[in-house]
Each structure stands twice: as C-alpha cells, then as structure tokens.
ZADRENVEX-851422 format. One record per residue: residue number from 1; residue in one letter; x, y, z of N, C-alpha, C in turn. Coordinates in steps of 0.2 Angstrom, whole numbers. Layout:
! ZADRENVEX-851422
+-----+--------+-------+-------+-------+-------+-------+-------+-------+-------+-------+
! num ! residu !   nxx !   nyy !   nzz !  caxx !  cayy !  cazz !   cxx !   cyy !   czz !
+-----+--------+-------+-------+-------+-------+-------+-------+-------+-------+-------+
! NUM !      A !     X !     Y !     Z !     X !     Y !     Z !     X !     Y !     Z !
...
+-----+--------+-------+-------+-------+-------+-------+-------+-------+-------+-------+
END
This chain:
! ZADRENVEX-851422
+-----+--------+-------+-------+-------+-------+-------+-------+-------+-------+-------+
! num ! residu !   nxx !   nyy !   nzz !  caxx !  cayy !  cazz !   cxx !   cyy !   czz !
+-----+--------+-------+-------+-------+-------+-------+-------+-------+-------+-------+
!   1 !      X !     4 !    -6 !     0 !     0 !     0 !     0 !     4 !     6 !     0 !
!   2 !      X !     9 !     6 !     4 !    15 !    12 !     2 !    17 !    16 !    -3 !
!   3 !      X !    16 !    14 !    -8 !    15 !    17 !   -17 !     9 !    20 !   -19 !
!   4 !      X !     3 !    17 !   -16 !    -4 !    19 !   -18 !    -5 !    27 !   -16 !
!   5 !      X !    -9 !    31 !   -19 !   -11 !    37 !   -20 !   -17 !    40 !   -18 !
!   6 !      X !   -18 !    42 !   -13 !   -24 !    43 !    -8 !   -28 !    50 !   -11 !
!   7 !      X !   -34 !    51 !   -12 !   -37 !    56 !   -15 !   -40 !    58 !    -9 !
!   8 !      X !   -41 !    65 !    -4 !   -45 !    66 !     0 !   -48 !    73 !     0 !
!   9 !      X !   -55 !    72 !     0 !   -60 !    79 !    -1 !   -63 !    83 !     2 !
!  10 !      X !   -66 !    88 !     4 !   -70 !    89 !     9 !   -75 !    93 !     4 !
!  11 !      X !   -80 !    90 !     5 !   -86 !    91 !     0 !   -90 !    98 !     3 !
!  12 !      X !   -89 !   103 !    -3 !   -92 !   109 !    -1 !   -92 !   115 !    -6 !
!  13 !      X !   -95 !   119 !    -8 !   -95 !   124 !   -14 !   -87 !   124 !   -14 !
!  14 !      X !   -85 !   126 !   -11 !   -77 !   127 !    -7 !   -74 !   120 !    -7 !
!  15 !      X !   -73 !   116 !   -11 !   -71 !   110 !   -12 !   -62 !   109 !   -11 !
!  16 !      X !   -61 !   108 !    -2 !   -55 !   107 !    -2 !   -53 !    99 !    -4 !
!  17 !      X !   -47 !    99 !   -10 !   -44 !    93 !    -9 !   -38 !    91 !    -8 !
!  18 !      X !   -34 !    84 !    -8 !   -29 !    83 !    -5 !   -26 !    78 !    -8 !
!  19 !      X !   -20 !    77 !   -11 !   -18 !    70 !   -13 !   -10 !    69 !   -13 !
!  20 !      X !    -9 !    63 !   -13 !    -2 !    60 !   -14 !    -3 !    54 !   -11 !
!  21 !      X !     5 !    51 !   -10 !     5 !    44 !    -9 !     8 !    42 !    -3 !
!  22 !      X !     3 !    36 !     0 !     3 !    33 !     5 !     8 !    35 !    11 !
!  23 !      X !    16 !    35 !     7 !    21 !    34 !    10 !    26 !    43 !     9 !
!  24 !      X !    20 !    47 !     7 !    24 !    55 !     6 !    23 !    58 !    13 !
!  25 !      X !    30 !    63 !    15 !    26 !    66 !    20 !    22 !    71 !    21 !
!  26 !      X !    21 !    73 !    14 !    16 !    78 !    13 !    12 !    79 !     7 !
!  27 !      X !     6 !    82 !     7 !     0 !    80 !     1 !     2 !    87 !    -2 !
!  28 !      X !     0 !    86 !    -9 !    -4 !    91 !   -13 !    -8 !    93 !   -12 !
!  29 !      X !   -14 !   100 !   -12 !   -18 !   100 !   -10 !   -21 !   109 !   -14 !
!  30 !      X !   -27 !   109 !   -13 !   -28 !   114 !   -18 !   -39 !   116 !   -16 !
!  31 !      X !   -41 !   119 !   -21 !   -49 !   121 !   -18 !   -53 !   121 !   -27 !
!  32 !      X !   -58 !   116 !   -27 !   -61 !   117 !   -31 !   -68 !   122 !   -29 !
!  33 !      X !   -67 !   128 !   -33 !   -73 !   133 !   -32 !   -79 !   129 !   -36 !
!  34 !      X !   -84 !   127 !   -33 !   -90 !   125 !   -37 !   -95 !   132 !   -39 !
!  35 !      X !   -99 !   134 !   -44 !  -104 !   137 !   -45 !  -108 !   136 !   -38 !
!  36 !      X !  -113 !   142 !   -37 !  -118 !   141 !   -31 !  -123 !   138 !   -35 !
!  37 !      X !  -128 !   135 !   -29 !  -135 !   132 !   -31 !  -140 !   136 !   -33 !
!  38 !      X !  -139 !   143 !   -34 !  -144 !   148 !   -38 !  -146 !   146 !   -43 !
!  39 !      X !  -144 !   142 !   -49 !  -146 !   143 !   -55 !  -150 !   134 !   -54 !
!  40 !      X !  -150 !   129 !   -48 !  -150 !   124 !   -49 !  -145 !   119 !   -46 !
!  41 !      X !  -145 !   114 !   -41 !  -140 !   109 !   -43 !  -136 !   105 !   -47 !
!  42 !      X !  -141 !   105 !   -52 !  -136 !   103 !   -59 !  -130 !   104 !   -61 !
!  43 !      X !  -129 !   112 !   -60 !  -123 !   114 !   -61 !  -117 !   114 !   -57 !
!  44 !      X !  -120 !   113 !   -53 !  -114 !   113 !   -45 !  -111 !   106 !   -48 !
!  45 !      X !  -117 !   101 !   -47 !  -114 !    93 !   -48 !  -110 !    91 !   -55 !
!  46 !      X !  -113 !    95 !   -60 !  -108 !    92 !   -64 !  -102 !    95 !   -63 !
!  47 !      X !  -101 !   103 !   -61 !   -93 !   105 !   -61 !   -89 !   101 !   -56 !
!  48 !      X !   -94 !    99 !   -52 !   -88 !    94 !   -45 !   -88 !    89 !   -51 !
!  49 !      X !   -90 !    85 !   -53 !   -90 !    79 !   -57 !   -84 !    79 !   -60 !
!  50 !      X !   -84 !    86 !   -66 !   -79 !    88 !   -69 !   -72 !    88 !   -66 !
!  51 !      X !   -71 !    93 !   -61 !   -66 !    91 !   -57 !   -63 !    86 !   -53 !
!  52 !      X !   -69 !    81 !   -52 !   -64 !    75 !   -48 !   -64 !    70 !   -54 !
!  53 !      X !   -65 !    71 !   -61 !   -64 !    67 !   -64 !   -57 !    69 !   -69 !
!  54 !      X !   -54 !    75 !   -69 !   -50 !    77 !   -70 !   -44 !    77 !   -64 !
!  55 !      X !   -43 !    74 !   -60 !   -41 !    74 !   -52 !   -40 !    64 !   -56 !
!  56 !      X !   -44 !    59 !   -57 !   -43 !    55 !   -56 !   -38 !    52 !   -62 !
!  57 !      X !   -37 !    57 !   -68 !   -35 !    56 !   -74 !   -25 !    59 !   -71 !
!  58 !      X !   -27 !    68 !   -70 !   -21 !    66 !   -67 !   -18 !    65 !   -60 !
!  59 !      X !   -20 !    63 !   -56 !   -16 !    60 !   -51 !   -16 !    53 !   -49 !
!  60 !      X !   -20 !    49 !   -53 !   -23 !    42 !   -54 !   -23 !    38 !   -46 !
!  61 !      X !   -28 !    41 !   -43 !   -26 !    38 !   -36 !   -32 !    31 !   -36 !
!  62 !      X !   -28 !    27 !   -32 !   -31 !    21 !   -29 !   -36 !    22 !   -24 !
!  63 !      X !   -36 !    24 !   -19 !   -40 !    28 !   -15 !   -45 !    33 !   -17 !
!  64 !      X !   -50 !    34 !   -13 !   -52 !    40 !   -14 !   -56 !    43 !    -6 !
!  65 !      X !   -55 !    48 !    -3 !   -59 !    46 !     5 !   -62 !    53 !     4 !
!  66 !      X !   -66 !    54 !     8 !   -71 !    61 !    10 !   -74 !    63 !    17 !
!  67 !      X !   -74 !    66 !    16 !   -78 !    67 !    24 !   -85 !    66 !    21 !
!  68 !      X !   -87 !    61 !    28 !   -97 !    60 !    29 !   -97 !    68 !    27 !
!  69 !      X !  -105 !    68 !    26 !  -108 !    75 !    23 !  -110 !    76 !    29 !
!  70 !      X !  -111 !    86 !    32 !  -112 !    87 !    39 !  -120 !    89 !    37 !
!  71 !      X !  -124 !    82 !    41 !  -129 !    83 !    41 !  -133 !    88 !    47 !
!  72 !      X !  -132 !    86 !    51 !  -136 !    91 !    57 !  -134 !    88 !    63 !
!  73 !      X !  -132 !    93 !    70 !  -133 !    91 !    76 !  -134 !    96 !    81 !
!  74 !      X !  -136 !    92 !    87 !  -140 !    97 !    92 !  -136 !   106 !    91 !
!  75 !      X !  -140 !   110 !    89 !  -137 !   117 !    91 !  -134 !   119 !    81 !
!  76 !      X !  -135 !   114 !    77 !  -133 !   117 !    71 !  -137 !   117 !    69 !
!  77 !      X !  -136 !   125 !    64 !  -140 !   128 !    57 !  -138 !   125 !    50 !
!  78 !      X !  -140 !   118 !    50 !  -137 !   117 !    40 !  -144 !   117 !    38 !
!  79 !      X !  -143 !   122 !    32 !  -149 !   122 !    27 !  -150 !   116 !    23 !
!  80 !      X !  -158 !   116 !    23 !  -158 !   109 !    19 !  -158 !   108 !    11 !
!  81 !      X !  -155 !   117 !     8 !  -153 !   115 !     0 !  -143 !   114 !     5 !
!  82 !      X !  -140 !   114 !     8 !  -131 !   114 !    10 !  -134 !   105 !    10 !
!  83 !      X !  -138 !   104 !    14 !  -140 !    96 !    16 !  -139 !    90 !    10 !
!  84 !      X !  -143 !    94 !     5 !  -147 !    92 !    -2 !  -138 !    91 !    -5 !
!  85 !      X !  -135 !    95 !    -7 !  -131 !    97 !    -8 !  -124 !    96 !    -7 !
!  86 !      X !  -122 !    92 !    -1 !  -117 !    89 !     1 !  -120 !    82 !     2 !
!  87 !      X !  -125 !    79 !     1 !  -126 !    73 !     1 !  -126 !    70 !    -8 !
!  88 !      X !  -128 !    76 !   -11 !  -124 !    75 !   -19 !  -120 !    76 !   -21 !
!  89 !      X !  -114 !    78 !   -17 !  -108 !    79 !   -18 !  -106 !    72 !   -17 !
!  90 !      X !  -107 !    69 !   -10 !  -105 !    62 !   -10 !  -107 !    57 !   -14 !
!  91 !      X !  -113 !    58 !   -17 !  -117 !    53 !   -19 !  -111 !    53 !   -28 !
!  92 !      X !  -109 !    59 !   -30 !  -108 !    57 !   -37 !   -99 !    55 !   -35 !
!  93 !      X !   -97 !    56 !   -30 !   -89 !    54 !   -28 !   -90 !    46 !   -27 !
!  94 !      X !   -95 !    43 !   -23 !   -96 !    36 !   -24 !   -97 !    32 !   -31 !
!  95 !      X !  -102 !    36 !   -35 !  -103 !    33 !   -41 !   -96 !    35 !   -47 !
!  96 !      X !   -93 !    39 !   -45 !   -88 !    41 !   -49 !   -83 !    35 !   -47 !
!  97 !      X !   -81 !    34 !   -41 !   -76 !    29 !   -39 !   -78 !    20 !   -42 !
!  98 !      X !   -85 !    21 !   -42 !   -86 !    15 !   -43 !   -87 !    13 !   -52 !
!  99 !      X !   -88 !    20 !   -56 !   -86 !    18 !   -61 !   -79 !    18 !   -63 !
! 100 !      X !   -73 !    20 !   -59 !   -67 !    20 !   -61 !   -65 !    17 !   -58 !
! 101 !      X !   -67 !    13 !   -54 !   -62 !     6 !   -50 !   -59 !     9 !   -44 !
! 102 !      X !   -62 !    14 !   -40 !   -57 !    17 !   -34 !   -60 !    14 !   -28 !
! 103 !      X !   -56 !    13 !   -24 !   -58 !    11 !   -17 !   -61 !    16 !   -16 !
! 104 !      X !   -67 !    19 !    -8 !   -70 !    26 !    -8 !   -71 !    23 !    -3 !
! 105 !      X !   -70 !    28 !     1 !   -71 !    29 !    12 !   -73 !    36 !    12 !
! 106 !      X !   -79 !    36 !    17 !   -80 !    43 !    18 !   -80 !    40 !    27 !
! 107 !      X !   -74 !    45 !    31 !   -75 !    47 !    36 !   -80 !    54 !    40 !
! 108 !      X !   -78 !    52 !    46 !   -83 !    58 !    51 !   -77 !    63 !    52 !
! 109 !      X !   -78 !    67 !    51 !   -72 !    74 !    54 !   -73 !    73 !    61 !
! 110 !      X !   -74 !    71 !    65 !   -74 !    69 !    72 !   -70 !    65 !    73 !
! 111 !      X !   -69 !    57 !    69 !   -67 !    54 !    72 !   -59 !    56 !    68 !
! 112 !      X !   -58 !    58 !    62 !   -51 !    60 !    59 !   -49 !    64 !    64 !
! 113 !      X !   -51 !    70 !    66 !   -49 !    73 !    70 !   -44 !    71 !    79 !
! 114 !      X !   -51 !    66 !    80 !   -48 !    65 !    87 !   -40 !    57 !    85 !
! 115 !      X !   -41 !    56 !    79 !   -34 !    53 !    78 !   -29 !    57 !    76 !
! 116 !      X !   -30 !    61 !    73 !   -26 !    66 !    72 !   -22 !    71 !    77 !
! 117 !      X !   -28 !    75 !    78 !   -28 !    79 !    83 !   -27 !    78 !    91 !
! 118 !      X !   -30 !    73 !    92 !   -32 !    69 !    97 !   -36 !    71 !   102 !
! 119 !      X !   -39 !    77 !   100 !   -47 !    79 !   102 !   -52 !    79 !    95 !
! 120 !      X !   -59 !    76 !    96 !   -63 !    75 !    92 !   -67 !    82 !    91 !
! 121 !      X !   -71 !    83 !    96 !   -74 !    88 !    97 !   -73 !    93 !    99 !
! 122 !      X !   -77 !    99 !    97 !   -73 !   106 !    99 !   -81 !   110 !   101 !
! 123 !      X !   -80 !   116 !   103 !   -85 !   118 !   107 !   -90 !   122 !   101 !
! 124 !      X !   -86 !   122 !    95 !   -89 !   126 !    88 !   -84 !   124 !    82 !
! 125 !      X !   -92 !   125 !    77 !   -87 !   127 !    70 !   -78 !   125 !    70 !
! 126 !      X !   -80 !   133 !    72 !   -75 !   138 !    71 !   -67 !   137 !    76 !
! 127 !      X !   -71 !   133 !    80 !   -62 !   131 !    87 !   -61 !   123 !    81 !
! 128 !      X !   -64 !   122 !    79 !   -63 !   115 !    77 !   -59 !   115 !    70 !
! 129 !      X !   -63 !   121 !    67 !   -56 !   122 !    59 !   -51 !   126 !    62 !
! 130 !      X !   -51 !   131 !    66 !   -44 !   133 !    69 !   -39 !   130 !    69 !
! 131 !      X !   -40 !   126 !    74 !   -37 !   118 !    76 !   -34 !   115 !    71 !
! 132 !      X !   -38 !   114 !    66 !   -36 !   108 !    61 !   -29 !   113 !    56 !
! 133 !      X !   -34 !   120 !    54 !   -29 !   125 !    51 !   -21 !   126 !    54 !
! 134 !      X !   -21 !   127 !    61 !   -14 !   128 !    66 !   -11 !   119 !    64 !
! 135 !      X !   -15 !   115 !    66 !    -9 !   108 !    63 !    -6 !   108 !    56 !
! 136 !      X !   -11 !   108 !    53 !    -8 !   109 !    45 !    -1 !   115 !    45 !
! 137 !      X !    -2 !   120 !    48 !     1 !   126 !    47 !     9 !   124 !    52 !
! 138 !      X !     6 !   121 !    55 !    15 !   119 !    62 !    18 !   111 !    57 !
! 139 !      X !    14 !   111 !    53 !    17 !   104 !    49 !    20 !   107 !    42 !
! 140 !      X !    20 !   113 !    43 !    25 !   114 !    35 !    19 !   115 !    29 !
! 141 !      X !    14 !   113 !    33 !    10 !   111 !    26 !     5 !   120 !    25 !
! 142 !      X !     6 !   123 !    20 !     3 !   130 !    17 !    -4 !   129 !    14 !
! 143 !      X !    -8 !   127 !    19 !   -13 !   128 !    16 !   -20 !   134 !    16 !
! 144 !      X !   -21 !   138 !    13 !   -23 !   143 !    12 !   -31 !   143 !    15 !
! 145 !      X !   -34 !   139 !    13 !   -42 !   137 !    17 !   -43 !   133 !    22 !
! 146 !      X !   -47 !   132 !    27 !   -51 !   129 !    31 !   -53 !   124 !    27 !
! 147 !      X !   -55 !   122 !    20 !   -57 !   117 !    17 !   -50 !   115 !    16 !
! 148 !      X !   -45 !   115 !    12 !   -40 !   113 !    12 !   -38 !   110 !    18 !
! 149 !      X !   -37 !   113 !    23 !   -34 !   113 !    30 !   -38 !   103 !    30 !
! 150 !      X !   -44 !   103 !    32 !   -49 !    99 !    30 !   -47 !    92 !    28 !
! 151 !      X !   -46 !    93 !    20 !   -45 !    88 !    16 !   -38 !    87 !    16 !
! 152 !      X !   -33 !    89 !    19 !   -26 !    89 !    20 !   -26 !    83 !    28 !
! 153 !      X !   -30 !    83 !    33 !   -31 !    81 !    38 !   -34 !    73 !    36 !
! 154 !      X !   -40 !    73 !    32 !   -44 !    66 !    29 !   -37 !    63 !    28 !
! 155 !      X !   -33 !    67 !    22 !   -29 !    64 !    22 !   -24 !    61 !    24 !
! 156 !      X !   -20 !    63 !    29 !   -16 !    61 !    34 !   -19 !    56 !    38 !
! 157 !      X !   -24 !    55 !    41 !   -30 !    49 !    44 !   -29 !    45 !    39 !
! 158 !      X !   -32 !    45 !    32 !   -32 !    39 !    28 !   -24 !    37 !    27 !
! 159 !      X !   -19 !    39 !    24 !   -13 !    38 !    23 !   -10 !    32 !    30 !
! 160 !      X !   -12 !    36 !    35 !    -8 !    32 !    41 !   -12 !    29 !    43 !
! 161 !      X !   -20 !    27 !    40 !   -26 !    19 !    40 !   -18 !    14 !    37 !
! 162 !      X !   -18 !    17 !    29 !   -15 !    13 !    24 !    -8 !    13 !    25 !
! 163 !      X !    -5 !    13 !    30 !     2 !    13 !    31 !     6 !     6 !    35 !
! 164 !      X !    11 !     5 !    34 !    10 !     0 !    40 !     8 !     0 !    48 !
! 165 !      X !     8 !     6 !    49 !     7 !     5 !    58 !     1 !     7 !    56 !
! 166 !      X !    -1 !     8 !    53 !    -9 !     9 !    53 !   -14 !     4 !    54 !
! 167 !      X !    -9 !    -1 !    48 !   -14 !    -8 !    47 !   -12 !   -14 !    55 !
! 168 !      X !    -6 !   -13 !    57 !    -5 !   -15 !    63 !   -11 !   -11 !    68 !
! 169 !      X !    -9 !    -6 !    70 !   -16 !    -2 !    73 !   -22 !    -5 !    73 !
! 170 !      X !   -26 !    -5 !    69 !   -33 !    -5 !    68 !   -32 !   -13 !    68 !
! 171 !      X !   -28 !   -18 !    66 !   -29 !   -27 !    69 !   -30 !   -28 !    74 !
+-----+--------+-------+-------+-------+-------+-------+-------+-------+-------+-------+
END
C-alpha cells in the first residue's frame, strides 16, 4: 500500500482537496470553487464531477476518501438545500469511484480529528477548523483554506489507516 495514492476531499462549494502517496510526507492540496445552487443543482454537480474526474485522470489515485456530509446536530443551522447538496456531492464521488475502479471511504471529521488531533470535538465550528488550520500550518504544510486545512487532515488519517502501523493499529 505504500505506493498507492490517496485522494481526499471535503465536500463543499469550497471544495477542499488533497492527494499524494501513502508513503509522502506531505500532500498536494488545492480548492475546487464550485458554481452556487442559484441557478440549480445541476450545475454545481456536474462542475464537481468535472473536477474529480479530472483529479482521477491526473493523479490516478487508488484511493479516494471524503468526509461523511455534515448533516445536522443538536445546536446546528445546515440548510436543507447545503444538506441536499453535500449529500450529492457524496453521492456522485461514490458513483464516480465506482465507475473507475477506486476504493471510496468517507470518514466523520470527528473521528479523523480526534486521531489526528487527538481531540474529536470542539465547542464550535469555528475552534474545530482553527485547530485543524494551526496543525496543517505547524506541519509545514501551506494551506490557504479551512477546506484545504480539512481535506489535508482526511488525508493524513487515511494515509496512516493505509500505512503500515496503521494496518497494525486497527488489527
């Protein structure tokens, strides 16, 4: 698995992504702007589409991971078109992966975090991307966005799932 090429996303107009291979110590990483849902979801979805199928042509990952979509919990405001929305963002990254032959995991930002991090939960939002943002930033790693910051973090979780002390780990 050390060779193999981890793709990881954080689904959202603001589409942060993240890649490289299992055994780098640092990912690539970057932000697909998606069109808003004013005109329709159609558009959003095919431009994500276009983008992660352009992502799988050049960085040809074996992998593909995402964070679960943030549906709701006690004390959050997600609208139900962001709902609608991030659950079709997952939904065409599954059927994408599965017409190109990619493995596809979608994790909880909870549980990546508290592996990473080694606190899951945060009193907000906002303490919970900081957090993620100052790791990536004390890692060398430049990432510009809170979605980046994000999908940089899936990453590092997935990669040390697929590593060997990961796979020790988790037996």
């Amino acid at each position: 698995m050390l060779g193999a090429v981890v793709l990881a996303l954080d689904l959202a107009l603001s589409c942060g992504w993240s890649v490289g291979g299992v055994s780098d110590a640092a990912p690539i990483f970057g932000t697909w702007k998606l069109p808003p849902y004013d005109m329709g979801h159609g558009r959003t979805f095919a431009s994500y589409e276009n983008e992660l199928l352009a992502a799988f042509e050049k960085y040809q990952p074996a992998h593909v991971v995402f964070e679960a979509p943030f549906l709701t919990s006690a004390g959050a405001h997600t609208s139900p078109e962001a709902m609608y929305g991030g659950i079709g963002l997952a939904a065409i990254t599954e059927t994408a992966c599965y017409r190109w032959s990619k493995h596809v995991t979608q994790r909880a930002p909870s549980t990546v975090r508290k592996r990473v991090l080694g606190r899951g939960r945060f009193a907000s939002r906002q303490e919970a991307k900081a957090a993620v943002m100052a790791w990536c930033l004390n890692k060398g790693w430049l990432v510009q966005t809170t979605d980046e910051a994000d999908a940089a973090l899936v990453w590092r979780y997935e990669t040390w799932l697929l590593s060997p002390q990961g796979t020790r780990a988790a037996a």
